[in-house]
TILO-501132 format. One record per residue: residue number from 1; x, y, z of N, C-alpha, C in turn. Coordinates in steps of 0.1 Angstrom, whole numbers, plus 5000, padded with zeros to 4 digits. Example, Ala and Ser with C-alpha at 12.3 -4.5 7.8 and 13.67 -1.06 7.14 Angstrom:
BEGIN
1,5132,4943,5078,5123,4955,5078,5132,4967,5078
2,5128,4978,5071,5137,4989,5071,5129,5000,5079
//
This chain:
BEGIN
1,5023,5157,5148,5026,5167,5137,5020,5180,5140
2,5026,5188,5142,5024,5200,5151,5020,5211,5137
3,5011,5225,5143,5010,5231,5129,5022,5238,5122
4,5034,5240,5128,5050,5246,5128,5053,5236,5121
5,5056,5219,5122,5059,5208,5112,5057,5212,5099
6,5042,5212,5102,5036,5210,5088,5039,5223,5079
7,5039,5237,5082,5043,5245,5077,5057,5241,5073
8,5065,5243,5076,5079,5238,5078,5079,5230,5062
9,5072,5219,5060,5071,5208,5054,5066,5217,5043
10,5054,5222,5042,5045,5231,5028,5061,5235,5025
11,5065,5247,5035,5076,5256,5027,5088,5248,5018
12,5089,5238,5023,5099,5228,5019,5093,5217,5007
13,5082,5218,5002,5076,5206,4997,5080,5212,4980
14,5085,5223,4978,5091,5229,4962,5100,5217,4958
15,5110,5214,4969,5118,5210,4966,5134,5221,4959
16,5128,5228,4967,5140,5245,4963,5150,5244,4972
17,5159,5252,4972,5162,5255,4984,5159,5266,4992
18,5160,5264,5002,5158,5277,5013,5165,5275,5026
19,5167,5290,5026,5176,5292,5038,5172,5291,5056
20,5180,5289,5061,5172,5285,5078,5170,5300,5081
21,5175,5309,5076,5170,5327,5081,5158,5324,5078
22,5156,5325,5069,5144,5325,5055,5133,5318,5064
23,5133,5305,5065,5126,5297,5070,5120,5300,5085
24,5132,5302,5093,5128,5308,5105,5122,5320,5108
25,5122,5333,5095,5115,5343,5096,5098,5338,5091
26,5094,5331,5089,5080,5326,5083,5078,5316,5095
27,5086,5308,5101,5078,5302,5111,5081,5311,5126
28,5086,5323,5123,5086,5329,5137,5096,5325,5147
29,5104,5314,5143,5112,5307,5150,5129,5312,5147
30,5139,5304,5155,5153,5310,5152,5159,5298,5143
31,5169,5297,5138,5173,5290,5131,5183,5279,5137
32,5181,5278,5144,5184,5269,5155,5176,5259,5162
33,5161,5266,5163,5147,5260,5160,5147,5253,5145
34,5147,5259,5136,5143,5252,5126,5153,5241,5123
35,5166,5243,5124,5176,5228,5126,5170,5218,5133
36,5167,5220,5146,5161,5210,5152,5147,5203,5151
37,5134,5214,5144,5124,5209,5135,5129,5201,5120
38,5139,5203,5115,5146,5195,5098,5148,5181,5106
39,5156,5177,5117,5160,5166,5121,5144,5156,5124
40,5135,5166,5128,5122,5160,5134,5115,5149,5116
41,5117,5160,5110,5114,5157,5094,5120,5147,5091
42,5131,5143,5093,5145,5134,5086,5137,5122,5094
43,5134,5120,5111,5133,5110,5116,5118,5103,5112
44,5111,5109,5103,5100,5105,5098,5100,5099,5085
45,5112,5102,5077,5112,5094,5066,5114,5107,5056
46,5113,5120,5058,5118,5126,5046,5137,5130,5047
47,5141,5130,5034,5149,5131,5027,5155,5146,5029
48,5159,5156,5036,5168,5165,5041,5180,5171,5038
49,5185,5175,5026,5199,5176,5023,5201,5193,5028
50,5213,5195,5035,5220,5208,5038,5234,5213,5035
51,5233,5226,5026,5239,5226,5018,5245,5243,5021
52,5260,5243,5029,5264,5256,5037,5257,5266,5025
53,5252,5281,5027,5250,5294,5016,5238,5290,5011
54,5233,5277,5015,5222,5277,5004,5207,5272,5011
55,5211,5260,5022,5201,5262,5032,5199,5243,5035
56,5183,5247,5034,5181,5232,5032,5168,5231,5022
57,5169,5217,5016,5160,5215,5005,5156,5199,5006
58,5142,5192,5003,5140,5180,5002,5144,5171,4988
59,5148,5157,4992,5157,5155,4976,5146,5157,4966
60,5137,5154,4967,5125,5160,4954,5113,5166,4960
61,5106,5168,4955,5093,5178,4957,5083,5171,4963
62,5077,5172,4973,5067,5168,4976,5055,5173,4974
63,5045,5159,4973,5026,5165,4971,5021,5159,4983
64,5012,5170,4989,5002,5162,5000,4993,5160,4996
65,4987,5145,4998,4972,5144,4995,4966,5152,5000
66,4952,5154,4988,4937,5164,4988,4929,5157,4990
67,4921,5152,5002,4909,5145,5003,4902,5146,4994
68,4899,5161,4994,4889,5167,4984,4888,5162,4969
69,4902,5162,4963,4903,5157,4952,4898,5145,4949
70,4905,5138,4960,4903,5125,4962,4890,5118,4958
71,4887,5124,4970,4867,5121,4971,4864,5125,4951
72,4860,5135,4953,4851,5141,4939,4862,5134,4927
73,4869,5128,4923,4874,5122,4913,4871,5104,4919
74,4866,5100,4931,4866,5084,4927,4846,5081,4935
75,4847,5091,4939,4832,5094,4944,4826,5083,4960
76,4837,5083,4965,4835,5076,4979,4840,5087,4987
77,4836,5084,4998,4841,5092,5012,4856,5091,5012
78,4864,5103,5015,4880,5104,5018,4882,5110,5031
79,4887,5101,5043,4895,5112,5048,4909,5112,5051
80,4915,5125,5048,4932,5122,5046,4937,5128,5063
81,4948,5120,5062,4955,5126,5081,4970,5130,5077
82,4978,5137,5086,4989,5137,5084,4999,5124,5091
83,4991,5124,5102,4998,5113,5111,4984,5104,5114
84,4990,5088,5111,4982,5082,5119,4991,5068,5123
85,4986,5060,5133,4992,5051,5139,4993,5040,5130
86,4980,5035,5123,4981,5026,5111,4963,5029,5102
87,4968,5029,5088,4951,5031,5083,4943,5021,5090
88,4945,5011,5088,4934,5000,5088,4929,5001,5106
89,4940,5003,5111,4934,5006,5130,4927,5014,5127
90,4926,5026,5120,4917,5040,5124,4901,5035,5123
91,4902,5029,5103,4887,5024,5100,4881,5012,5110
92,4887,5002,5112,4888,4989,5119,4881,4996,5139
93,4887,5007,5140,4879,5011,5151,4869,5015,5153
94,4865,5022,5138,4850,5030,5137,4841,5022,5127
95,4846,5009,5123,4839,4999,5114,4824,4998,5112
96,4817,5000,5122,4805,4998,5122,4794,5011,5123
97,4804,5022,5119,4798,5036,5117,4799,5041,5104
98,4806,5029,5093,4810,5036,5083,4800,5028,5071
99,4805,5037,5059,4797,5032,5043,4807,5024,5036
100,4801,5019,5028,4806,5009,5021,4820,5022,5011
101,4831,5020,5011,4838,5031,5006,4842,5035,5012
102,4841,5042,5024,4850,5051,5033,4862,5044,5028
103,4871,5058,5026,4885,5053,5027,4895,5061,5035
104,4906,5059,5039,4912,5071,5052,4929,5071,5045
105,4933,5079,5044,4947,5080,5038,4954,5092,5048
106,4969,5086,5052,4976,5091,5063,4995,5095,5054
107,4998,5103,5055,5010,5106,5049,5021,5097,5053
108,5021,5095,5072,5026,5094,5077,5022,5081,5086
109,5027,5066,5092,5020,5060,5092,5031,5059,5107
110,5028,5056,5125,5038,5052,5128,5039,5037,5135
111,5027,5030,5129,5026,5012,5136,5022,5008,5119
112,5024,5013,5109,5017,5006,5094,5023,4990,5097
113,5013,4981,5093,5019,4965,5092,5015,4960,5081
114,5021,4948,5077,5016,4940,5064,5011,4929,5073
115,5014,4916,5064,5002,4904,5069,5013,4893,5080
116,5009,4891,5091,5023,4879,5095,5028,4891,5110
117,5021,4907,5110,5020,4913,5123,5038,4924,5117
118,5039,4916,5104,5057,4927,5098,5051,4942,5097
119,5065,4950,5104,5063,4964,5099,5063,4966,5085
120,5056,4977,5080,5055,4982,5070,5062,4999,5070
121,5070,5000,5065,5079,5010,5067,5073,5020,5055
122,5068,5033,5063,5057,5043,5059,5062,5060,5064
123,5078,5062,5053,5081,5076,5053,5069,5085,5051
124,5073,5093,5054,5063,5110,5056,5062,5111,5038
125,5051,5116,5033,5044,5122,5021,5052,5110,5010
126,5055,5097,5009,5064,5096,5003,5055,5081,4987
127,5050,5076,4998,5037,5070,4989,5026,5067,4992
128,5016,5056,4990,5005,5054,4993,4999,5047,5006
129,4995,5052,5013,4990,5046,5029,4973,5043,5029
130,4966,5039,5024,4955,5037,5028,4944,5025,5026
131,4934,5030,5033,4927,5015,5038,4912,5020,5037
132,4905,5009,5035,4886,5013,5026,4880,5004,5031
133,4867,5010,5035,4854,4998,5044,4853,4994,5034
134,4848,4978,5036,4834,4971,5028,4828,4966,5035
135,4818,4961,5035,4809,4952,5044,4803,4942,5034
136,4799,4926,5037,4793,4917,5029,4784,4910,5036
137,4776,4913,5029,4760,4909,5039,4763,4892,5039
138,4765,4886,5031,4765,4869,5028,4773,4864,5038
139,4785,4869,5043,4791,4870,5056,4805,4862,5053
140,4814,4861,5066,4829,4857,5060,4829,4844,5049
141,4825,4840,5047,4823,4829,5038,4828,4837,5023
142,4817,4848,5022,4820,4857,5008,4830,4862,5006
143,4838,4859,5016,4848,4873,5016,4862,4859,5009
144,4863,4850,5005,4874,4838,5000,4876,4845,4985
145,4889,4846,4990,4899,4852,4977,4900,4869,4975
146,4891,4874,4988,4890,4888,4985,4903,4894,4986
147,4920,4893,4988,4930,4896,4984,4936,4895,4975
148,4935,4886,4972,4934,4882,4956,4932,4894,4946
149,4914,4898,4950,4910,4903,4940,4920,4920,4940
150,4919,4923,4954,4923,4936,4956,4939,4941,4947
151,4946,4931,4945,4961,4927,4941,4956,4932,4925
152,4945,4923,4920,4936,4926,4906,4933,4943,4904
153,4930,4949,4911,4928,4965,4916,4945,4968,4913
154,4950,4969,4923,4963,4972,4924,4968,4974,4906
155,4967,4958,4901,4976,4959,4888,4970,4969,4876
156,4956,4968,4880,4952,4973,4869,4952,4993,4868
157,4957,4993,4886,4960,5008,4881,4971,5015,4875
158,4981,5001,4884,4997,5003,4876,5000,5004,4864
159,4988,4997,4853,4985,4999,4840,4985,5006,4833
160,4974,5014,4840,4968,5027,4836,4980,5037,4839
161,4983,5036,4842,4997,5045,4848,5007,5045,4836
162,5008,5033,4829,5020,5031,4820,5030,5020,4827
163,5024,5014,4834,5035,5004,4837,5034,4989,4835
164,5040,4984,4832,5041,4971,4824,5042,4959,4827
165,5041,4948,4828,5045,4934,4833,5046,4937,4851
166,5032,4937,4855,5031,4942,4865,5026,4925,4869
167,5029,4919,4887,5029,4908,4884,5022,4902,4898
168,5012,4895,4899,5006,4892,4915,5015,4878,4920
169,5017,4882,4931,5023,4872,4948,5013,4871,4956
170,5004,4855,4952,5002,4849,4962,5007,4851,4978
171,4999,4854,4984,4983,4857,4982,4980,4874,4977
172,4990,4880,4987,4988,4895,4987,4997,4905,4981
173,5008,4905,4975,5017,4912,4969,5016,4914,4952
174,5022,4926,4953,5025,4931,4940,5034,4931,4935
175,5040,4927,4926,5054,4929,4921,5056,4938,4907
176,5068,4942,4904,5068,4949,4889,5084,4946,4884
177,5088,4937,4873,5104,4932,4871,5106,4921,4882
178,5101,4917,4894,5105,4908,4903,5111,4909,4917
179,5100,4929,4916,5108,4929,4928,5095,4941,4935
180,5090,4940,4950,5080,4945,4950,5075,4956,4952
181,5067,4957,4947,5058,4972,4951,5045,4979,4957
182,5041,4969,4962,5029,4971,4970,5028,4958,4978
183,5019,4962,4992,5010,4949,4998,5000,4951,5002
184,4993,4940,5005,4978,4942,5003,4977,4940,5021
185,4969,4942,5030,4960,4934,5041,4947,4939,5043
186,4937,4927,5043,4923,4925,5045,4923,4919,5059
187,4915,4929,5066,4915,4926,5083,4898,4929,5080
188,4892,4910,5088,4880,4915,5093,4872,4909,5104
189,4864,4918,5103,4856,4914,5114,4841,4908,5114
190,4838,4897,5117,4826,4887,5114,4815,4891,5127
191,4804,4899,5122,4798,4898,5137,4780,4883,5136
192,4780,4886,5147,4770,4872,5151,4758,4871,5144
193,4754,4885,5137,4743,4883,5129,4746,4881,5113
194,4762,4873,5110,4767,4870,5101,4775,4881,5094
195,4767,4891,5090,4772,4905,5082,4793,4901,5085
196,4797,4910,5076,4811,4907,5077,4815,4918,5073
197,4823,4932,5081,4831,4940,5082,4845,4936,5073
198,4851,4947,5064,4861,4945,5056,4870,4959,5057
199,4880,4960,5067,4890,4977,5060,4901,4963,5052
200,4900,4973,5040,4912,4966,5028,4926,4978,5032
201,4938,4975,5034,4947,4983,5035,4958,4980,5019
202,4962,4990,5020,4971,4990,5008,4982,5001,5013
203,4997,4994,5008,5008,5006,5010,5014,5001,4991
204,5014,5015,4989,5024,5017,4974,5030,5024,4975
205,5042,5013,4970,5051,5025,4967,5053,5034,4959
206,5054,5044,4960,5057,5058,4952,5071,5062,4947
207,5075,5069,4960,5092,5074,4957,5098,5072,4973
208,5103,5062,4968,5108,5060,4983,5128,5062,4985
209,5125,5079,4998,5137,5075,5003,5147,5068,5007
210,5159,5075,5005,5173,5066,4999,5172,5062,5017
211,5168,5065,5027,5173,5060,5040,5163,5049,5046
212,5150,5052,5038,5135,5044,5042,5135,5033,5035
213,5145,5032,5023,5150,5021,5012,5156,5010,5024
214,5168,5017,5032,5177,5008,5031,5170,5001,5046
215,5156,5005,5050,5150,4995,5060,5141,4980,5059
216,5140,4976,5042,5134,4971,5039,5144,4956,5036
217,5140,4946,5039,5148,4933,5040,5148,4928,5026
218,5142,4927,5018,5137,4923,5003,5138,4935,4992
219,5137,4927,4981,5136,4934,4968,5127,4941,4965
220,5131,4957,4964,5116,4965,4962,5119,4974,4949
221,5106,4980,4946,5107,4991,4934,5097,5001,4937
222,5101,5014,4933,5086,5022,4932,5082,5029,4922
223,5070,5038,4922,5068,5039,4910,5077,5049,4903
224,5086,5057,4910,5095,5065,4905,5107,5061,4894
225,5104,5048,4901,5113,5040,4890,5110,5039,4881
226,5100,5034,4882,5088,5026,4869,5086,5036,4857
227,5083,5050,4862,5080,5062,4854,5087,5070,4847
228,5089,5077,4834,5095,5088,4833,5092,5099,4834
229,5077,5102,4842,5073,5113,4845,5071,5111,4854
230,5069,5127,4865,5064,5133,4877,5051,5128,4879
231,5044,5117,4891,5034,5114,4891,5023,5127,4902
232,5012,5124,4903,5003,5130,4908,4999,5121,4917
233,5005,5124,4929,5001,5115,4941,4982,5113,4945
234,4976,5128,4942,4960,5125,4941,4949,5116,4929
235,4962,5121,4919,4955,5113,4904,4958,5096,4911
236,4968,5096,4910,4969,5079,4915,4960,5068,4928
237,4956,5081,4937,4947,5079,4947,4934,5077,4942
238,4932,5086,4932,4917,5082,4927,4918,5072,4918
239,4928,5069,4907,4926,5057,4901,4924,5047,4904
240,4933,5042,4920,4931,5034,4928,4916,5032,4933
241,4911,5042,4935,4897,5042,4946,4889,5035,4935
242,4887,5039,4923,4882,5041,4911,4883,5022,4912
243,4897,5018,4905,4893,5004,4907,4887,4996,4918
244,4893,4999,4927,4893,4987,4940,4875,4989,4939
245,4867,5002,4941,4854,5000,4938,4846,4991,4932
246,4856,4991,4918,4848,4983,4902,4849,4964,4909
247,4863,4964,4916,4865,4950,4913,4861,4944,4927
248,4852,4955,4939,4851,4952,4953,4832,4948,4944
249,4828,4955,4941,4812,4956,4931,4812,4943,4926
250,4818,4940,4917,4821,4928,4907,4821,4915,4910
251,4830,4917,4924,4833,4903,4936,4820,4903,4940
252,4810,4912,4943,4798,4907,4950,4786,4902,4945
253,4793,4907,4931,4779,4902,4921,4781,4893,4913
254,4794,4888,4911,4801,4879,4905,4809,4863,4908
255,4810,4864,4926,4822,4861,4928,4837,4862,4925
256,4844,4854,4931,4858,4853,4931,4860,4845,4914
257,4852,4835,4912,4855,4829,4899,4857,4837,4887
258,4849,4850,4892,4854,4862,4879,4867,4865,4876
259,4876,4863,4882,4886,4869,4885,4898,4861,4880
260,4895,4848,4885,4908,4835,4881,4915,4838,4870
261,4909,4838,4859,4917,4843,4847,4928,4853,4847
262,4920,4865,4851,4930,4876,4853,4940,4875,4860
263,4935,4873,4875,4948,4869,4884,4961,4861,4878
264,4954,4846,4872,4966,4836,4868,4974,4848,4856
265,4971,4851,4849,4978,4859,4837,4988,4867,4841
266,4986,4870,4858,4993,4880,4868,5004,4873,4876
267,5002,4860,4874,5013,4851,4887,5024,4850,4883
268,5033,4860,4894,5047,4860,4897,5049,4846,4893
269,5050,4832,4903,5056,4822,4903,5047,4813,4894
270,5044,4818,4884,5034,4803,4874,5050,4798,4873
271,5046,4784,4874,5054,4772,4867,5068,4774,4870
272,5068,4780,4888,5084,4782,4890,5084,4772,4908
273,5102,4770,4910,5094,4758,4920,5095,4769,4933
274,5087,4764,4943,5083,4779,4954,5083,4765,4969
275,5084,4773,4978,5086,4769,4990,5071,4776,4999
276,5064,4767,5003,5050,4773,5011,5055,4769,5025
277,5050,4779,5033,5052,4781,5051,5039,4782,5056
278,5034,4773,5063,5030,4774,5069,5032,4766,5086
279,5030,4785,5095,5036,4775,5108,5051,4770,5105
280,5052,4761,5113,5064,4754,5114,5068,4745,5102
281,5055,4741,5094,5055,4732,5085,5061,4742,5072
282,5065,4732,5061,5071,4740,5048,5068,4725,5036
283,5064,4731,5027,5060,4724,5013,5070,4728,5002
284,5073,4722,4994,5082,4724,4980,5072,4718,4969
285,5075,4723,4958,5064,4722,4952,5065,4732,4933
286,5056,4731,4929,5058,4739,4916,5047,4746,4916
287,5046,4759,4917,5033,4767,4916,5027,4766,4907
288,5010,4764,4904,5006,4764,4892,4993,4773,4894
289,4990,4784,4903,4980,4794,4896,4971,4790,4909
290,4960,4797,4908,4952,4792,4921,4940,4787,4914
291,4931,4783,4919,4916,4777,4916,4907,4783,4917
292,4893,4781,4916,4884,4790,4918,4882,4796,4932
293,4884,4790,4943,4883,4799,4954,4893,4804,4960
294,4904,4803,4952,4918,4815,4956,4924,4803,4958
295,4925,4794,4962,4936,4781,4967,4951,4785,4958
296,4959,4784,4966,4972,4783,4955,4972,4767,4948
297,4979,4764,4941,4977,4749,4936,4989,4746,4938
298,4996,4738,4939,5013,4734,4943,5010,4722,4937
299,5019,4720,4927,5025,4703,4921,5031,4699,4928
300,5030,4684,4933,5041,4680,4944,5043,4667,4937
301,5056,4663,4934,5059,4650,4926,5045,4647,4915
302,5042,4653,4906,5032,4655,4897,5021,4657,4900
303,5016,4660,4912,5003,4656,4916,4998,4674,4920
304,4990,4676,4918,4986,4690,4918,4975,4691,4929
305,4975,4701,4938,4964,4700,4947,4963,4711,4958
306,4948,4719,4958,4950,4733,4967,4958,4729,4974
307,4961,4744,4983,4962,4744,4991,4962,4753,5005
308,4951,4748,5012,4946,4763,5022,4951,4760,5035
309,4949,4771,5042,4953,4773,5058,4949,4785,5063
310,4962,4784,5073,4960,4799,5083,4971,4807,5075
311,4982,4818,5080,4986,4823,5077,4998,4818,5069
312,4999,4815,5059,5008,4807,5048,5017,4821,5042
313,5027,4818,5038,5039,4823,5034,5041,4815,5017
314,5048,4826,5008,5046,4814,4996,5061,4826,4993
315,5074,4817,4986,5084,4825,4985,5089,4814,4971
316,5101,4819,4964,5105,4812,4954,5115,4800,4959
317,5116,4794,4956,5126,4781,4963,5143,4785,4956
318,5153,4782,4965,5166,4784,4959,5167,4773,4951
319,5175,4773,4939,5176,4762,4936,5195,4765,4932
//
């Protein structure tokens, strides 16, 4: 992301139109340059319409995150990037230099992943990219159901927002109507004197372009939808910081058992029949909520009973 880009991008972030003269007299460049910087833009995930007499303009207005803001409205450490390869790599490499809180937020993401090693498809300025230390002295042991809880964060900001029948996917997803809006991944790292490193990653969706849309395999929503107002991409950052804090505090003084309630009141699939993957293996079954230490519970011919592993998949079953 070069400093010409990002100018480029401020001048265009109105959502006005403007002309490629126009444009190329402020970046010093010819308009033939700036055509070829708009295409650089487009292959990042923003939205580019060109319009003969009138120029070019982005389909809506863009906000860049303010660290600044950030920080002083949720009172942890922010640092914001324009480009990075993936949040959770950035923190996850400096893990052992950071505070409980550091969080790092990137506009632009170009390796973002969810859980299972899937891309996570992360247009330029368009929604939420970021990822926050914790550390837990009591060590990986303490950390059981900590996605869970983060999902708990998540819903309760979508709340505050004004959005409604917002709904948690075992283990790590968000949904809103039944179709998704966020994912969660907790990547950590356990060292030998027990202590247990935590970057929490989170992608939300915001306003996602009509072309960044059509890369997504599944049913999604964002909050553009959800809303009938213009959101505040920094206000949203801090609400977030603000929870994930309350309910990362809570988990440690509390455990996970604080939480069961809330979560089950949250479950996408209560009492619907779901198909679990794990590996090669697959379960059918009727969801019924998870337990005290995050277990999903699956009814299987009446009989109810966790169930844990390694990387498990949990989807609704065709019927």
């Amino acid at each position: 992301m070069t400093a010409s880009r990002q100018q480029l991008i401020r001048l265009l972030a109105d959502g006005e139109f403007h002309s490629g003269e126009a444009l190329g007299d402020v970046l010093g460049v010819s308009r033939m340059a700036v055509s070829k910087q708009i295409k650089v833009l487009e292959s990042i995930g923003l939205d580019v319409f060109k319009v003969t007499g009138k120029g070019y303009k982005l389909s809506s207005p863009l906000q860049l995150l303010d660290a600044e803001k950030i920080a002083a409205g949720s009172s942890v450490r922010v640092e914001s990037h324009q480009v990075l390869g993936s949040t959770n790599q950035h923190l996850l490499d400096k893990a052992a230099l950071l505070q409980k809180g550091h969080s790092c937020f990137a506009e632009y993401q170009t390796a973002g992943r969810g859980r299972r090693g899937k891309k996570w498809v992360s247009p330029y300025g368009s929604h939420l990219y970021t990822s926050t230390y914790w550390n837990l002295d009591a060590g990986i042991h303490a950390a059981s159901g900590l996605s869970l809880v983060i999902g708990i964060a998540v819903a309760r900001t979508l709340t505050d927002l004004g959005i409604a029948n917002t709904q948690l996917k075992w283990p790590n997803d968000v949904y809103v109507e039944g179709k998704k809006i966020a994912g969660v991944l907790v990547e950590i790292i356990a060292t030998a004197g027990g202590e247990c490193h935590l970057v929490i990653g989170l992608g939300l969706n915001v306003n996602m372009p009509l072309q960044a849309g059509l890369e997504i395999d599944q049913a999604w929503t964002d909050i553009s939808q959800q809303l009938q107002h213009t959101l505040d991409r920094n206000e949203l950052a801090t609400c977030y910081l603000t929870h994930l804090i309350k309910v990362l505090t809570d988990f440690e003084q509390f455990g996970f058992g604080h939480f069961v309630d809330e979560w089950n009141s949250c479950d996408a699939f209560k009492d619907s029949p779901v198909v679990l993957t794990l590996g090669n293996k697959q379960k059918q079954g009727i969801a019924k909520g998870i337990d005290q230490t995050g277990a999903l519970l699956l009814e299987i011919n009446g009989i109810v009973s966790p169930q844990v592993g390694g990387e498990m998949s949990l989807r609704r079953a065709e019927i």
